[in-house]
Rosetta silent file (secondary structure, phi, psi, omega in degrees, C-alpha in Angstrom):
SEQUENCE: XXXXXXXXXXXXXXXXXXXXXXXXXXXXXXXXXXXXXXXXXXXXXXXXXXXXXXXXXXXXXXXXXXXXXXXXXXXXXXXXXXXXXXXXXXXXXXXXXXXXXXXXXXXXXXXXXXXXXXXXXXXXXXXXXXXXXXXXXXXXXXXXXXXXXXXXXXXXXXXXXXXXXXXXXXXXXXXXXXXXXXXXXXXXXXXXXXXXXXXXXXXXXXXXXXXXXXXXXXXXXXXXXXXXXXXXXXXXXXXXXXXXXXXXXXXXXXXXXXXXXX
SCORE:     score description
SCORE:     0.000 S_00000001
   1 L     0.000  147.073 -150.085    0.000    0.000    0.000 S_00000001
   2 L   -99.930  124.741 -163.604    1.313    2.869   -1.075 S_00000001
   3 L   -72.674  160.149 -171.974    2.148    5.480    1.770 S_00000001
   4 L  -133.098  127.210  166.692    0.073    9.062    1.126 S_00000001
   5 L   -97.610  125.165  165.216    2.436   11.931    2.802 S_00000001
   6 L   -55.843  150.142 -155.772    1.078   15.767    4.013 S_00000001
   7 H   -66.699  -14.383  167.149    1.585   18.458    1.901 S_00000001
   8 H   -88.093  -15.456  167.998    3.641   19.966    4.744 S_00000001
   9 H   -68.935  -50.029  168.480    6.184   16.970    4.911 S_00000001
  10 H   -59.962  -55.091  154.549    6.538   17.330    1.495 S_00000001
  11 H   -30.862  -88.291 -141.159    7.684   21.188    1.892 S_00000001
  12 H   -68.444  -12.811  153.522    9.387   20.776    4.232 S_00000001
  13 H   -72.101  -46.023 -174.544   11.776   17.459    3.097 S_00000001
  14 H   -69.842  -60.987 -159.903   12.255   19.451   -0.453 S_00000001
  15 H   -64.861  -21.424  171.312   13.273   22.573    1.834 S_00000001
  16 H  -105.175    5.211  159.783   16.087   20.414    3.589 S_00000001
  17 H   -78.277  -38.099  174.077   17.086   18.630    0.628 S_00000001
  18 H   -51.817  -58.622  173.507   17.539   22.152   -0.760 S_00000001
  19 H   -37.147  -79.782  169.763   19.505   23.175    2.122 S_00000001
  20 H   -33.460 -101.088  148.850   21.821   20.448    2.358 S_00000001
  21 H    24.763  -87.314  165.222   22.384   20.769   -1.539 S_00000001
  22 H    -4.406  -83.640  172.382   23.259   24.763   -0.519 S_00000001
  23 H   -22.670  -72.726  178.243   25.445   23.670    1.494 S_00000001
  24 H   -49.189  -52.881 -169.062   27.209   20.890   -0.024 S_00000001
  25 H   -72.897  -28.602 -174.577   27.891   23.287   -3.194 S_00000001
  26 H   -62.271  -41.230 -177.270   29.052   26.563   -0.867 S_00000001
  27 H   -67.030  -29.304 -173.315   31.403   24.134    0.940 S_00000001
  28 H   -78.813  -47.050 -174.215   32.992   22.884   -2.430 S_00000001
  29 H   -94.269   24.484  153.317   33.344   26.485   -3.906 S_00000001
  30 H  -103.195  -16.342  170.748   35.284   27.784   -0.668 S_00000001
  31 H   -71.750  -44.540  171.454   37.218   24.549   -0.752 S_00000001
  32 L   -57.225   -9.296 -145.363   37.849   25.048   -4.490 S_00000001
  33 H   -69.853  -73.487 -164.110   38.547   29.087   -3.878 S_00000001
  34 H   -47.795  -19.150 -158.418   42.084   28.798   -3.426 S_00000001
  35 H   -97.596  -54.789 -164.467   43.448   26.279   -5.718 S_00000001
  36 H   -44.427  -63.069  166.657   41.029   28.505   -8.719 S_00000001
  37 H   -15.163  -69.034  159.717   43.116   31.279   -7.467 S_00000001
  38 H   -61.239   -9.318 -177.380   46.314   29.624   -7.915 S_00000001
  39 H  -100.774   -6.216  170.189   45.419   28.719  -11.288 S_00000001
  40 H   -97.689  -29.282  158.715   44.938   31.999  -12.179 S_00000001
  41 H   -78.920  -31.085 -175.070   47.718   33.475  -11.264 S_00000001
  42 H   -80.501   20.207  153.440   49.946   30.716  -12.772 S_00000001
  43 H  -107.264  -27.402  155.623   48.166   31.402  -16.067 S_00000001
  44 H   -53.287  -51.682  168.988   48.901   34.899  -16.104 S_00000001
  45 H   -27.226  -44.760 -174.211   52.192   33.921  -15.722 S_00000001
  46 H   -78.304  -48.608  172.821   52.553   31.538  -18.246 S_00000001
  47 H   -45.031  -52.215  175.571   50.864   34.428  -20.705 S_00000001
  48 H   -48.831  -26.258 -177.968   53.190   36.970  -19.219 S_00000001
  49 H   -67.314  -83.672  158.497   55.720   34.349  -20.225 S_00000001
  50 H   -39.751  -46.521  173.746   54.362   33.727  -23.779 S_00000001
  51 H   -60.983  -49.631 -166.974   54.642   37.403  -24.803 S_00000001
  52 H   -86.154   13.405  160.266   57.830   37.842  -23.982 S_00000001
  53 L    91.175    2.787  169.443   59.171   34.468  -25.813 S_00000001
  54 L   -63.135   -2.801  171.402   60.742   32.619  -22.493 S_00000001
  55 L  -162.102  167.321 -148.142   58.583   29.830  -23.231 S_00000001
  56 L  -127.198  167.618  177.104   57.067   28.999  -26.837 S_00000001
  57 L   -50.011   90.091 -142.183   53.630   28.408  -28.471 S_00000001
  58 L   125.713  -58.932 -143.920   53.073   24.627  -27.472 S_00000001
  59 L   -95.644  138.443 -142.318   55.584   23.838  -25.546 S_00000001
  60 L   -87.556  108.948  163.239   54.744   21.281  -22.695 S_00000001
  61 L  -129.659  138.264 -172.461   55.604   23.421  -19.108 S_00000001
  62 L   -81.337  174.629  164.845   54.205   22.125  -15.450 S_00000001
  63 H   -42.677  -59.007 -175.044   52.982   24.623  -12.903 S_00000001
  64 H   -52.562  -33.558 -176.083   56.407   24.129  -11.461 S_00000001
  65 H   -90.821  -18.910 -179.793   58.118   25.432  -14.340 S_00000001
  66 H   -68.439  -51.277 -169.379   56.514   28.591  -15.199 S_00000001
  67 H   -59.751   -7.654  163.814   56.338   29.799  -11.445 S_00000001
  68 H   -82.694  -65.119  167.848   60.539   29.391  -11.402 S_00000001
  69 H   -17.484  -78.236  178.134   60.892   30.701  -14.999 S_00000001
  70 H   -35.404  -39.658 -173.740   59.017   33.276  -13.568 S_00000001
  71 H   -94.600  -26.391  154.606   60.314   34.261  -10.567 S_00000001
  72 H   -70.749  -42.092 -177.024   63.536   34.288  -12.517 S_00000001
  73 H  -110.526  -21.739 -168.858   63.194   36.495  -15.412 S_00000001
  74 E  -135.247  172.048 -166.473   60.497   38.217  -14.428 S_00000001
  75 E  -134.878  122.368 -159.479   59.624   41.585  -12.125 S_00000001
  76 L  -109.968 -158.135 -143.908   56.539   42.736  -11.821 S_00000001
  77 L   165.021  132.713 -162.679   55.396   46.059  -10.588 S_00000001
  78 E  -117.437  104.362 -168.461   52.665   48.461   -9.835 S_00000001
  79 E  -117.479  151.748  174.354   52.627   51.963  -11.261 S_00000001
  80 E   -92.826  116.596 -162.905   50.205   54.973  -11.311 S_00000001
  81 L   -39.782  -63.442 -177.389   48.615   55.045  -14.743 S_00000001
  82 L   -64.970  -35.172 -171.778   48.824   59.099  -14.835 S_00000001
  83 L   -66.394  -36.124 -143.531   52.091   60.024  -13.321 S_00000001
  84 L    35.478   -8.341  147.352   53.440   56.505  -14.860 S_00000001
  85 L   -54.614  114.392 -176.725   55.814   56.007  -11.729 S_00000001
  86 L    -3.783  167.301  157.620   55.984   53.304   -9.709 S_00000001
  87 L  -159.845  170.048 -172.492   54.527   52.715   -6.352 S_00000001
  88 L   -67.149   12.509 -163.679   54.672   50.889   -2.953 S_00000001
  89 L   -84.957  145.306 -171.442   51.536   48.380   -4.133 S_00000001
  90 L   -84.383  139.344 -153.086   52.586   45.001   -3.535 S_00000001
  91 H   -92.593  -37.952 -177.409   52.430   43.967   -7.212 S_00000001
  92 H   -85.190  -11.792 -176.799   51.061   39.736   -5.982 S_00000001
  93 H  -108.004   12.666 -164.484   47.894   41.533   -3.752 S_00000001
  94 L   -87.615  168.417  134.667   46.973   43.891   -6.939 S_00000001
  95 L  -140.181  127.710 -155.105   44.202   43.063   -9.211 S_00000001
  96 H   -85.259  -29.116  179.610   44.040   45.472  -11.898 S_00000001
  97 H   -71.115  -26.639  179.009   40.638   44.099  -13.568 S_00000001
  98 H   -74.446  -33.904 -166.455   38.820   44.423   -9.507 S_00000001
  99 H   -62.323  -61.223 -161.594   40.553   47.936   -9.264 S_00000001
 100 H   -64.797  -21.794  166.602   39.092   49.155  -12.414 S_00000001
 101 L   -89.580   10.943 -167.910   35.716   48.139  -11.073 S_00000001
 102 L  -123.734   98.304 -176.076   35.965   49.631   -8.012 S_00000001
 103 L   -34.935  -23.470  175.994   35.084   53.103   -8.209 S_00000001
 104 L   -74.820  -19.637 -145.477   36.803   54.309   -4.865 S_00000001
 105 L  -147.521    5.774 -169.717   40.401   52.945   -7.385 S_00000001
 106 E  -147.305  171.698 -163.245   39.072   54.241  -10.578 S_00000001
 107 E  -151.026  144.711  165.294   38.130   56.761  -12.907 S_00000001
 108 E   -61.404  134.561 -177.201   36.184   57.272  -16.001 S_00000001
 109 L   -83.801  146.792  172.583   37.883   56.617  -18.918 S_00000001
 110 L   -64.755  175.019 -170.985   37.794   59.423  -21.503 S_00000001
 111 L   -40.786  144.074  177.132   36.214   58.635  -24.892 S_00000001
 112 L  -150.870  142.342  155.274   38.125   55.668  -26.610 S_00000001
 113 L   -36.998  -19.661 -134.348   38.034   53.220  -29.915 S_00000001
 114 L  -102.226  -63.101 -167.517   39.092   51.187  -27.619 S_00000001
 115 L    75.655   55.154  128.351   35.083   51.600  -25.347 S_00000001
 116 L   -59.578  115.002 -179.463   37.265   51.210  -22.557 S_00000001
 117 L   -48.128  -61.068 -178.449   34.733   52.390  -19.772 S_00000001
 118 E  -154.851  132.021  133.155   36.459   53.004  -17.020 S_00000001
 119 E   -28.341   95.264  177.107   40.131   53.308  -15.997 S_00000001
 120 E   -60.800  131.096  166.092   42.228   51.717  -12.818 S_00000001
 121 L   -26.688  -46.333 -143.871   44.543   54.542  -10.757 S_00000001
 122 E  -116.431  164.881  165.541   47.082   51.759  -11.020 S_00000001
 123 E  -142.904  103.340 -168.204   48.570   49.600  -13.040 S_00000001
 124 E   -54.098  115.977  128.047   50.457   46.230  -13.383 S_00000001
 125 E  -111.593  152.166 -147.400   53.947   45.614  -15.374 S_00000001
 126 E   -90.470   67.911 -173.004   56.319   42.991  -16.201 S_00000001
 127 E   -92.586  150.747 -157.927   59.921   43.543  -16.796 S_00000001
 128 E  -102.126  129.768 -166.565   61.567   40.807  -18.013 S_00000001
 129 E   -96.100  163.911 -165.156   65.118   40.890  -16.817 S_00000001
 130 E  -151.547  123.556  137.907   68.534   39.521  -19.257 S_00000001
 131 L    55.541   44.290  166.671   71.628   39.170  -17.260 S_00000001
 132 L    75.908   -8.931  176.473   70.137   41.344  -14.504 S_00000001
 133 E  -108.600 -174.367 -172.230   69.073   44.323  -16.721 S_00000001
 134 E   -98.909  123.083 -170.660   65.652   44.928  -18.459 S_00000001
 135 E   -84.489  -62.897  169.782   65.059   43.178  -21.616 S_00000001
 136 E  -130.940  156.758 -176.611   61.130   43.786  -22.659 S_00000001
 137 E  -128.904  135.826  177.997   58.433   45.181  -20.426 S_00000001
 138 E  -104.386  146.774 -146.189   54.886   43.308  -20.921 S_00000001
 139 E  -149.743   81.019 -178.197   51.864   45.668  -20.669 S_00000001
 140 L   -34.577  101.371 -155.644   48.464   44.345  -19.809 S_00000001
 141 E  -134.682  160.435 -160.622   46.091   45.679  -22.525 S_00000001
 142 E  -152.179 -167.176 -169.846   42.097   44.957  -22.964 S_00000001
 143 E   115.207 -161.593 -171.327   39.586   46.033  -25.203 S_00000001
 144 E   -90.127  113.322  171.893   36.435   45.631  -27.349 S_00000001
 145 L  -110.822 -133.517 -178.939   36.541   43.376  -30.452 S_00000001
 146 L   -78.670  -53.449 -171.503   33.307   42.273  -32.263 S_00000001
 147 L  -103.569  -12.569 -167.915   31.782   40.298  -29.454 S_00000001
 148 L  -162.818  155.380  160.307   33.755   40.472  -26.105 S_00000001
 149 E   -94.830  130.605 -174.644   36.510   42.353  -24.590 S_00000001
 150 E   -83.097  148.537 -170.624   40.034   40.777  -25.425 S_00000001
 151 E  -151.473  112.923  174.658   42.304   40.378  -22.536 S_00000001
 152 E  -166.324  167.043  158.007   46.046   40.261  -23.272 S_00000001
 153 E   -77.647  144.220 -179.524   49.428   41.240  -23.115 S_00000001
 154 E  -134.205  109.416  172.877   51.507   43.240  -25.303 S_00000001
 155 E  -107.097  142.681 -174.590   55.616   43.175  -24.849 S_00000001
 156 E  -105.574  159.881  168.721   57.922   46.033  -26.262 S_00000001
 157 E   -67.480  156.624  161.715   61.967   45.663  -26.557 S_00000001
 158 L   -55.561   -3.469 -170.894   63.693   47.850  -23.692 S_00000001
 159 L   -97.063   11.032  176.928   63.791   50.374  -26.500 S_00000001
 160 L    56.041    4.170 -166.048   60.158   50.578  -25.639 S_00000001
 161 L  -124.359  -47.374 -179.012   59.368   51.096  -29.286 S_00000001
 162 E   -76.669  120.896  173.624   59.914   47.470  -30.906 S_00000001
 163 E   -79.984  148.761  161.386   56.901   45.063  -30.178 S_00000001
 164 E  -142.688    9.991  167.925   58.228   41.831  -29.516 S_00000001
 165 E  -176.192  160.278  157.344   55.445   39.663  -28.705 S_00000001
 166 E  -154.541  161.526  174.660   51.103   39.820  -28.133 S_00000001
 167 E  -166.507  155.891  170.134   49.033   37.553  -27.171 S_00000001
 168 E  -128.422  123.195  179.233   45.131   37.150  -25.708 S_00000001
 169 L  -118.026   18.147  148.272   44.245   34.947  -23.413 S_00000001
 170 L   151.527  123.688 -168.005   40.607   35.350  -23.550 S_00000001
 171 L  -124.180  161.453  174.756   38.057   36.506  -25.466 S_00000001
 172 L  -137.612   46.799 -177.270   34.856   35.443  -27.141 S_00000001
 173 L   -58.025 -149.026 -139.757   35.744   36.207  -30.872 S_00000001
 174 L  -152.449  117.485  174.071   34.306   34.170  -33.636 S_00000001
 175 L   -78.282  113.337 -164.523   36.175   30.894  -33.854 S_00000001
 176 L   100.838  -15.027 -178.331   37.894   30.956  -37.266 S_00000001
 177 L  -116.020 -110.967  150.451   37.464   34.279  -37.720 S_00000001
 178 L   -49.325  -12.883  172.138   38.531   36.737  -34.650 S_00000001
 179 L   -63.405  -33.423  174.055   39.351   33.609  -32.612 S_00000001
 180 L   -89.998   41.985  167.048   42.427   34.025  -34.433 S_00000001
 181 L   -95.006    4.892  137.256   44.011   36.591  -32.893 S_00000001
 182 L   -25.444  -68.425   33.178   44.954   33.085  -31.281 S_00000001
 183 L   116.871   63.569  176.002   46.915   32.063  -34.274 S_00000001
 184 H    -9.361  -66.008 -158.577   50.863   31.856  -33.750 S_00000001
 185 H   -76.942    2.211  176.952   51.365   32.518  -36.840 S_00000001
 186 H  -100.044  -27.641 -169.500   49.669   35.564  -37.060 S_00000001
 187 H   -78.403   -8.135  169.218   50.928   37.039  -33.343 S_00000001
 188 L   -87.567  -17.593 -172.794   54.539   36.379  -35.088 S_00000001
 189 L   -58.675  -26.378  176.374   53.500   39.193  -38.190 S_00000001
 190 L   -71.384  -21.972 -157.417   53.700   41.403  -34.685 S_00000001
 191 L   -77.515  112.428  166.571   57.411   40.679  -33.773 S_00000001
 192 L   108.223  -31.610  160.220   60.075   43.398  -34.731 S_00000001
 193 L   -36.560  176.458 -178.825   57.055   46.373  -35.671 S_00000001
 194 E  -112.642  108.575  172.794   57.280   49.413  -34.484 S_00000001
 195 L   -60.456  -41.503 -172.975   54.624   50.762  -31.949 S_00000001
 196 E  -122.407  148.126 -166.136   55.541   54.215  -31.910 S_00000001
 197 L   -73.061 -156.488 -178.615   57.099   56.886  -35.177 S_00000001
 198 L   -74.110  -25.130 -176.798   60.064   58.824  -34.246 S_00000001
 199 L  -126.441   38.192 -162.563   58.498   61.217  -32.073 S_00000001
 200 L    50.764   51.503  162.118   56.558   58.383  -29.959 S_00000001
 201 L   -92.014  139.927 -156.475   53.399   59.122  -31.418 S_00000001
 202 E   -86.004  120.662  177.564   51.435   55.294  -31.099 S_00000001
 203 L  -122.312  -27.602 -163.912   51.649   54.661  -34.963 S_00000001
 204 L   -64.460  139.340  167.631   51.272   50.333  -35.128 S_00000001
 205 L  -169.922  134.446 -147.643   48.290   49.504  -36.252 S_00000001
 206 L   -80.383  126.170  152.473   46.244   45.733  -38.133 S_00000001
 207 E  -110.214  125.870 -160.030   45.219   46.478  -41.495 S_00000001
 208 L    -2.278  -66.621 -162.423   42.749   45.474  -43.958 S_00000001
 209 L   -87.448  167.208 -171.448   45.298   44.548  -46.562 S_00000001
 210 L   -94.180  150.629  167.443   48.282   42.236  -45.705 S_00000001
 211 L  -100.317  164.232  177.183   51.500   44.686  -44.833 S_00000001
 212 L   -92.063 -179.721 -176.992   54.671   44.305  -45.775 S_00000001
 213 L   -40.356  152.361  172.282   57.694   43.214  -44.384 S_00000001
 214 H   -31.024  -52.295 -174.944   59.121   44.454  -41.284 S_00000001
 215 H   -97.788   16.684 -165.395   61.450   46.715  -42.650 S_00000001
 216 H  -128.889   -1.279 -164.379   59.935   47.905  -45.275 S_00000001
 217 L  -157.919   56.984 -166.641   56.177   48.397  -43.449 S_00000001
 218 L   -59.112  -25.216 -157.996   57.424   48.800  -39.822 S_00000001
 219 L  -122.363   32.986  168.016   53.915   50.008  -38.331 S_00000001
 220 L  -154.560  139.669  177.173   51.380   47.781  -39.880 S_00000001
 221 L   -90.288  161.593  148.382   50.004   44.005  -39.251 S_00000001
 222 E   -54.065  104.538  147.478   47.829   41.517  -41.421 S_00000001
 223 L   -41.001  155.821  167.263   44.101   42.181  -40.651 S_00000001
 224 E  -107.735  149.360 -142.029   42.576   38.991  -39.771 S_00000001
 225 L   -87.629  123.988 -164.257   40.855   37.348  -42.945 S_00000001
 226 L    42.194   46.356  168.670   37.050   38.041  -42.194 S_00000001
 227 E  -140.060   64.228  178.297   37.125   39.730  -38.788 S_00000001
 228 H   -65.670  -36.275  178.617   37.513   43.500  -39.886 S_00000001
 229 H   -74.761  -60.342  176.031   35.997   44.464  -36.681 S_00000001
 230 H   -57.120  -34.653  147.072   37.892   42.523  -34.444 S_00000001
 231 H   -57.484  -30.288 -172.167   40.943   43.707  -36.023 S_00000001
 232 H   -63.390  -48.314  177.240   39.873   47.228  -36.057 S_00000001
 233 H   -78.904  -22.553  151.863   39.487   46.637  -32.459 S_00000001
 234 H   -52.312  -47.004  160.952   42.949   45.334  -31.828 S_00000001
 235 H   -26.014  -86.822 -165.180   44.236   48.395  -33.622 S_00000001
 236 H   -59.321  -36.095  175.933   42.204   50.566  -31.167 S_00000001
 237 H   -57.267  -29.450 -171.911   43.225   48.561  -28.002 S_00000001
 238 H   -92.655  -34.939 -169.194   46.580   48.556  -28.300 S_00000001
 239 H   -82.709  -12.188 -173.759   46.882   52.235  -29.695 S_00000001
 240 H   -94.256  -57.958  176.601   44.563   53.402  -26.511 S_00000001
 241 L   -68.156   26.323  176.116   47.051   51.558  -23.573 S_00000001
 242 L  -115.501  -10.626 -171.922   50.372   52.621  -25.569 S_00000001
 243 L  -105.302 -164.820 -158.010   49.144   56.162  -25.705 S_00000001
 244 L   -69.061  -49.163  166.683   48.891   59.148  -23.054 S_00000001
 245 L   -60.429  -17.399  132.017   45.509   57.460  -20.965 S_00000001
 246 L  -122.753 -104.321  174.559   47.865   54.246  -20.520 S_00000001
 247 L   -49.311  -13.868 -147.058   51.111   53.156  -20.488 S_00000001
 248 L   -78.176  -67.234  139.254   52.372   56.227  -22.118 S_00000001
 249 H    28.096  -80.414 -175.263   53.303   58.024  -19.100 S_00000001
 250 H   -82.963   14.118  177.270   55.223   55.022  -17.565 S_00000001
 251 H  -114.818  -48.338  169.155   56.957   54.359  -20.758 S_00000001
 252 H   -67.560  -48.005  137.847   58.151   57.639  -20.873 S_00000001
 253 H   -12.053  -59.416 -174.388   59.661   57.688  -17.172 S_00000001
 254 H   -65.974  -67.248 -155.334   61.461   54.343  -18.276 S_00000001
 255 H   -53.209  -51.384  176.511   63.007   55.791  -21.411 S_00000001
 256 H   -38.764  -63.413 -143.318   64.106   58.915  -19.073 S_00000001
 257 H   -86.510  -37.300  155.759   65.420   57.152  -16.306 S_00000001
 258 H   -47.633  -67.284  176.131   67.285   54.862  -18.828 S_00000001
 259 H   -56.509  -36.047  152.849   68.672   57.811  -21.115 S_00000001
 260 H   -68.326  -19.662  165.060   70.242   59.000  -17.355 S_00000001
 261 L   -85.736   19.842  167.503   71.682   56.069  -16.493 S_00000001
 262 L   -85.005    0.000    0.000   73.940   56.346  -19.565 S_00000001
């Protein structure tokens, strides 16, 4: 015979099956918090890594090896986005994407190509050290592309002017299309341009048409083949944090501080 339960029994078992359930899943994602954490910083790393060419497109590295690699070559750093000088922020407690959201740490950005929105005080950068001096400095950079805002890195030679590596490490492009600002072989057509003309005005920029070689077409990239908009928006992303409302600032400060220690 089949038992017949009240309608309050029924609540009230579904409300402590819910609970428990609650429960079960809160305790898994504070158990989970930390190790997501760690996995997040060791993939910036490994990107931070990628740009600047210490470890290659492919190539099979554990956890263990980026964070030494890392901790070898590279020095990272917190500077204020207007001033571009340095500052006491411990560069491992920053997070530059919560900063930019936190209005108390941020600012509106002025208009941009770019639709960056809104602008962190601060800012994170890498320099990658050579025999104890600074070889390339990696430059967090963001922006709009057709569908999502790209999140990547961009590294210049110490001469601050020669790109020597980009990369994105996430986006929601068009797979086959804008997904391929993925696409080794297109992020090497960046290596050896020029970001900025002679009198640092931000001149690199992805064009329709394929460009020519490096030395003959220093400040233009291969558009990618049916994503004119997502190129367009690489263009503007890179051309908004290389110019005077990002990095420009702090780029100039290095090149100073550099031209005096000669």
């Amino acid at each position: 015979m089949q038992r017949q339960y009240s309608t309050m029994y029924t609540i009230g078992f579904s409300g402590a099956v819910c609970i428990v359930c609650s429960l079960l899943v809160s305790a898994t994602a504070v158990s989970l918090k930390s190790r997501q954490e760690r996995n997040t910083v060791a993939d910036v790393r490994k990107n931070v890594l990628l740009v600047a060419g210490l470890i290659k497109p492919g190539q099979h590295v554990t956890a263990k090896d980026v964070s030494g690699l890392f901790e070898e070559r590279i020095e990272a750093a917190v500077v204020d986005l207007k001033t571009g000088k340095y500052t006491d922020i411990d560069p491992s407690a920053f997070d530059q994407r919560e900063a930019a959201g936190d209005p108390r740490r941020s600012r509106k950005a002025p208009p941009n190509q770019a639709q960056v929105s809104q602008l962190p005080d601060h800012a994170l950068v890498y320099k990658v050290l050579k025999e104890g001096e600074v070889d390339e400095i990696v430059l967090p950079v963001e922006g709009k592309g057709l569908w999502s805002t790209l999140y990547g890195f961009i590294a210049l030679d110490s001469d601050t002017a020669t790109i020597r590596g980009i990369t994105f490490y996430e986006h929601g492009e068009t797979p086959g299309l804008g997904g391929e600002v993925d696409n080794p072989k297109w992020k090497a057509r960046w290596i050896g341009r020029k970001a900025y003309d002679e009198d640092w005005n931000v001149k690199i920029s992805v064009v329709k048409a394929a460009a020519g070689p490096v030395e003959a077409d220093p400040y233009q990239v291969d558009g990618l083949s049916g994503a004119t908009i997502t190129s367009r928006g690489v263009s503007h992303l890179v051309q908004f944090w290389l110019g005077e409302n990002g990095f420009g600032p702090f780029l100039r400060q290095f090149r100073e501080s550099r031209s005096g220690q000669k």
